[in-house]
C-alpha positions in Angstrom: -10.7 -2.4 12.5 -10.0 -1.9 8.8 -7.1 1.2 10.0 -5.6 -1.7 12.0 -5.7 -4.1 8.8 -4.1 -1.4 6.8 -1.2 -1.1 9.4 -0.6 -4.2 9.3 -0.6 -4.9 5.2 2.2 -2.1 5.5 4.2 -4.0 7.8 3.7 -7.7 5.8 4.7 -5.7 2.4 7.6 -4.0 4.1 9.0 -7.3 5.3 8.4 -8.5 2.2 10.2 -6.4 0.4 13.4 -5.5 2.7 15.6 -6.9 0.1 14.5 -5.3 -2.6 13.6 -1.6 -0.4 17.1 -1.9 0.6 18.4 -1.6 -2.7 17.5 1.8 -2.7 17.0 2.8 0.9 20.1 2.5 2.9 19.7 2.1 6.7 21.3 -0.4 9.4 19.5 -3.8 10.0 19.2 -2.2 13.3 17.5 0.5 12.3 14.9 -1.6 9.6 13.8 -3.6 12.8 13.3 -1.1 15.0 11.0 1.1 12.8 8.7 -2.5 12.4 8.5 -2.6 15.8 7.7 0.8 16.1 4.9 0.1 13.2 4.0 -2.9 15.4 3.6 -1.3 18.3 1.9 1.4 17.0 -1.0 -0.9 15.3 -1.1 -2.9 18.9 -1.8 0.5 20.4 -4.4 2.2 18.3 -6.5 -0.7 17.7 -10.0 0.0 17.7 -9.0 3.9 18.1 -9.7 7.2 16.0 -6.2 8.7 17.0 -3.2 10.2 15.1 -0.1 8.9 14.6 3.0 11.4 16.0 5.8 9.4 15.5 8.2 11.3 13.1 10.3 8.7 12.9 7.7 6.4 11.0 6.4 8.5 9.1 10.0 9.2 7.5 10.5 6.0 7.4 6.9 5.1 5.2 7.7 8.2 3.2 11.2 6.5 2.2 10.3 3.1 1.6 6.6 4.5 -0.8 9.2 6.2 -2.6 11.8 3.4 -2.6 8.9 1.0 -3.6 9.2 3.2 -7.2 12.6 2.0 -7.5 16.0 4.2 -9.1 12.6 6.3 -10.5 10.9 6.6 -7.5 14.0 8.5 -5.5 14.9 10.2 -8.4 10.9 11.7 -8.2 12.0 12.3 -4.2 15.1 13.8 -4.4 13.4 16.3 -7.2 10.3 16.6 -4.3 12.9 17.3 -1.3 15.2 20.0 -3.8 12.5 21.5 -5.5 14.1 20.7 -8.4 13.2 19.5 -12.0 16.2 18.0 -12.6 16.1 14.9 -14.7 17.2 11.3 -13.7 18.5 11.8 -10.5 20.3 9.0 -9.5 20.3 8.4 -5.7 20.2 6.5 -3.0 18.5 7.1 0.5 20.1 7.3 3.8 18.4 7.3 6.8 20.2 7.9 10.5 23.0 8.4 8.5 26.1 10.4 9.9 28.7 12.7 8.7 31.7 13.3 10.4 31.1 16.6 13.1 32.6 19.8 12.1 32.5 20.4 15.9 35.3 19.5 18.3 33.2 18.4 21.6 29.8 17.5 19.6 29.0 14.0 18.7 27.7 13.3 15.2 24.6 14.4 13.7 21.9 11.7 12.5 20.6 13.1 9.9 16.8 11.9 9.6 17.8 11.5 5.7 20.5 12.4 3.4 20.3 11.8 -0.5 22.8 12.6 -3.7 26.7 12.4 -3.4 27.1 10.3 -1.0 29.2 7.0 0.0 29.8 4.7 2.9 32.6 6.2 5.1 35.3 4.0 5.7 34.0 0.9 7.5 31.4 2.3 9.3 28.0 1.1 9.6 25.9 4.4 8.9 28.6 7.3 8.9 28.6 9.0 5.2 30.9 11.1 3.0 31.1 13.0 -0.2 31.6 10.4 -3.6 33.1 12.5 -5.1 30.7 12.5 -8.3 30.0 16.4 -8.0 26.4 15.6 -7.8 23.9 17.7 -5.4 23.3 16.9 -2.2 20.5 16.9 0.3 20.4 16.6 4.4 17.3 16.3 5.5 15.4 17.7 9.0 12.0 15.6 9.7 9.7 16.8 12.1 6.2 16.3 13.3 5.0 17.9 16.6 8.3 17.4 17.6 10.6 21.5 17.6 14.2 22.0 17.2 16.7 20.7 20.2 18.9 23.6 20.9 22.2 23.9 23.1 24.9 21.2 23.4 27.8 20.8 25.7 29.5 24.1 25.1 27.2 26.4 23.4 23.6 26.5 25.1 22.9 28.9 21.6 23.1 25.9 19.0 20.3 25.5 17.6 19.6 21.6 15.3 18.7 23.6 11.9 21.9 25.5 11.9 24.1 21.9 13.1 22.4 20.5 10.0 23.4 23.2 7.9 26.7 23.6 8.8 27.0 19.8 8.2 26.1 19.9 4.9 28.3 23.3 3.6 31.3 21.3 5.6 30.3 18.1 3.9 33.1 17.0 1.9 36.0 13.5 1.6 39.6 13.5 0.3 37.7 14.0 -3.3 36.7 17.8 -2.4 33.4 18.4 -1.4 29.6 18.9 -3.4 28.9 22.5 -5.4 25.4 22.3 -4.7 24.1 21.9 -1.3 20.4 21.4 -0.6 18.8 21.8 3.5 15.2 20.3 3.2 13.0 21.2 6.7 10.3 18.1 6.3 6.9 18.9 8.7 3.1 18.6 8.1 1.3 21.0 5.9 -0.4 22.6 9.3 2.8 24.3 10.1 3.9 25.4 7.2 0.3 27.2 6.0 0.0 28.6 9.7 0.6 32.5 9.5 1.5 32.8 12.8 4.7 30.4 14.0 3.8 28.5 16.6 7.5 26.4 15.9 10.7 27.5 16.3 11.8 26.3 12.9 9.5 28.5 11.4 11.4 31.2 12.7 15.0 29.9 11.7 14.2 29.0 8.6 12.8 31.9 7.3 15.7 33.9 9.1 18.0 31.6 7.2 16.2 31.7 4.0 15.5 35.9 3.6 17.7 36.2 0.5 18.8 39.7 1.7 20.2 38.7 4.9 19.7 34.9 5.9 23.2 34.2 4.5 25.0 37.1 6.5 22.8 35.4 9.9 23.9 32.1 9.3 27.6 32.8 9.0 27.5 35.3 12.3 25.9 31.9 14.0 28.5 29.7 12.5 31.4 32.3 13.6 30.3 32.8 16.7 29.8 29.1 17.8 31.7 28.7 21.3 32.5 25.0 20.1 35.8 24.9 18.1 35.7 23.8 14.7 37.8 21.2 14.0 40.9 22.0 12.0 41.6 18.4 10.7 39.2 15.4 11.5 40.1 11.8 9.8 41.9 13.9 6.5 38.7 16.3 7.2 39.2 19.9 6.8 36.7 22.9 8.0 37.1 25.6 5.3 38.6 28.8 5.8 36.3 32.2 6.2 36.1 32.8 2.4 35.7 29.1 1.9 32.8 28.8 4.0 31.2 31.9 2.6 31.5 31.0 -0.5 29.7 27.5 0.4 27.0 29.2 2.5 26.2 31.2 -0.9 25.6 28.0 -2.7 23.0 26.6 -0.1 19.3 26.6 -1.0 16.7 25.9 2.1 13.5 24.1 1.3 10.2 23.6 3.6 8.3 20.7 2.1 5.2 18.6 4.2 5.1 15.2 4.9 1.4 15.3 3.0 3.0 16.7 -0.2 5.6 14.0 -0.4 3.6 11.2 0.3 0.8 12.3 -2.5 3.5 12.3 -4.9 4.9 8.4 -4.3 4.7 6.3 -6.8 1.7 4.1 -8.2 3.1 0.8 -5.9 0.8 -1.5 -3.7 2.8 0.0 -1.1 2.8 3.6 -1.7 -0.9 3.0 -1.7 -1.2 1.6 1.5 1.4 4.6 3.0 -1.4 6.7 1.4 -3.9 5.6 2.8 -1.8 5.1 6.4 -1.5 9.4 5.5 -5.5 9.6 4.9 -6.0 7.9 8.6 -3.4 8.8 10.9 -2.7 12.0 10.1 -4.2 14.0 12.6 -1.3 17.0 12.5 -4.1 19.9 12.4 -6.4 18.6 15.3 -9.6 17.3 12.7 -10.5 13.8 14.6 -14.1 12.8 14.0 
C-alpha cells in the first residue's frame, strides 16, 4: 500500500500548498479541484494494484505544480526544459487550460494543456490569455500520453491539433503587437519519442513540421489551405497578412520533450520528490509492469 500512501502525501501537500502553488501556477479554482479529484480518484482506484497511471491530464498537472514547488526558480528551470533553452532567469508564470483567442472563424478556442512567457489575463476572463506585451518568448504547450492528435473540426475534416496549436501561437499577439520568439513544445513519454518506428501521429507531424528544409514551406501550405476562414478582426485581433505570417512561421522553433525528462529535472522540494517518486511507480508508458 505504500504507492497508495505516496498518492495520497501528493494530494495532502498539494492542498497544502494551493496558495502558495498558485502564485506561480495559474489555473481556475475549477480546474485545481478537479485535478484532486482526479488524483483522488485515481488513488481509490489503484489501491492495492501494480497498474500505470494514463491520465495526461495529471501528469501535466504534477509536472507543473514539482516545478512550481521550486518557486520564480523552479519555472524559470521549466520554461528553459520546455524551450530548450539556456536562457537565464526566465521569469514566468504557468498557465494551464488556458485560452487564446481562435484565429479561426467557426472553431472554438483552443485549451492549451500549458502556455508560459509573455502572457496576461485577457480582459475579464477566467482563463483566456494574451500577449503582455514585454517582448519576452513564448511557449504553448501539447501534453500527451497514450492519448494521439484529434484531427478535423466543423469545416475542415484535414485540421489536425499540432498545426491549431501552432497556428495559435505564430497568431498570438494583443493591442501591444505580438512575441518575436515563438516556442511549440510536443510533451509525451520517453517510449515514443526513442521509438524508431512512429506508432503516433504526432511523430509524423512533428518531424514534418520540424525538417528545417521544408517543415516551414508544409506548415504554411496547411495554414493556407485551411477551409475555415481566418478571422480578419476578432476583439482588436488581427490575423497577419501572407508575408506577416511567413515571416512568423520562420521564427517558430518545435521541441519534443518527455514527461520523464521534465520531471527528473524538478526541483529539490518535498513535493517534487513525491511527483518523482509518483513517476518511478505509475509510469507504465512502455508496457514494463512486474
Amino acid at each position: 500500500m505504500e504507492n497508495e500512501k505516496t498518492t495520497e502525501e501528493i494530494i495532502e501537500l498539494i492542498n497544502q500548498q494551493q496558495t502558495i502553488l498558485s502564485e506561480h501556477t495559474r489555473a481556475t479554482e475549477g480546474h485545481w479541484r478537479a485535478m484532486i479529484r482526479r488524483m483522488e480518484n485515481f488513488r481509490i482506484s489503484t489501491s492495492g494494484e501494480k497498474v500505470g497511471c494514463h491520465d495526461e491530464e495529471i501528469w501535466t498537472f504534477l509536472t507543473s505544480v514539482a516545478f512550481a514547488s521550486g518557486g520564480q526558480s523552479g519555472n524559470s528551470d521549466l520554461f528553459k526544459a520546455l524551450t530548450e533553452s539556456t536562457e537565464p532567469n526566465v521569469e514566468s508564470r504557468q498557465w494551464l487550460e488556458s485560452l487564446p483567442l481562435p484565429p479561426r472563424n467557426g472553431e472554438g478556442n483552443t485549451n492549451l494543456d500549458l502556455a508560459m512567457g509573455s502572457i496576461q489575463t485577457r480582459g475579464t476572463t477566467s482563463n483566456g490569455i494574451e500577449y503582455d506585451g514585454s517582448k519576452r518568448p513564448i511557449v504553448f504547450c501539447e501534453m500527451k500520453w497514450f492519448s494521439d492528435l484529434s484531427y478535423g473540426v466543423t469545416g475542415d475534416p484535414h485540421r489536425n491539433q499540432l498545426i491549431r496549436v501552432i497556428e495559435n501561437a505564430v497568431t498570438f499577439q494583443s493591442s501591444e503587437g505580438h512575441p518575436d520568439n515563438v516556442h511549440v513544445t510536443l510533451v509525451t513519454p520517453r517510449e515514443f519519442k526513442n521509438r524508431e518506428q512512429a506508432s503516433r501521429f504526432y511523430h509524423t507531424k512533428f518531424y514534418e513540421y520540424s525538417n528545417p528544409s521544408t517543415g516551414a514551406e508544409m506548415m504554411l501550405s496547411e495554414l493556407s489551405s485551411c477551409r475555415l476562414g481566418a478571422y480578419s478582426k476578432n476583439q482588436g485581433w488581427c490575423y497577419p497578412e501572407a508575408s506577416d505570417l511567413e515571416e512568423r512561421i520562420q521564427k517558430l522553433s518545435l521541441h519534443w520533450v518527455t514527461f520523464e525528462d521534465l520531471i527528473s529535472s524538478t526541483p529539490e522540494s518535498e513535493l517534487a520528490m513525491l511527483v518523482r517518486d509518483f513517476e518511478a511507480t505509475y509510469n507504465h508508458s512502455g508496457g514494463n509492469v512486474e
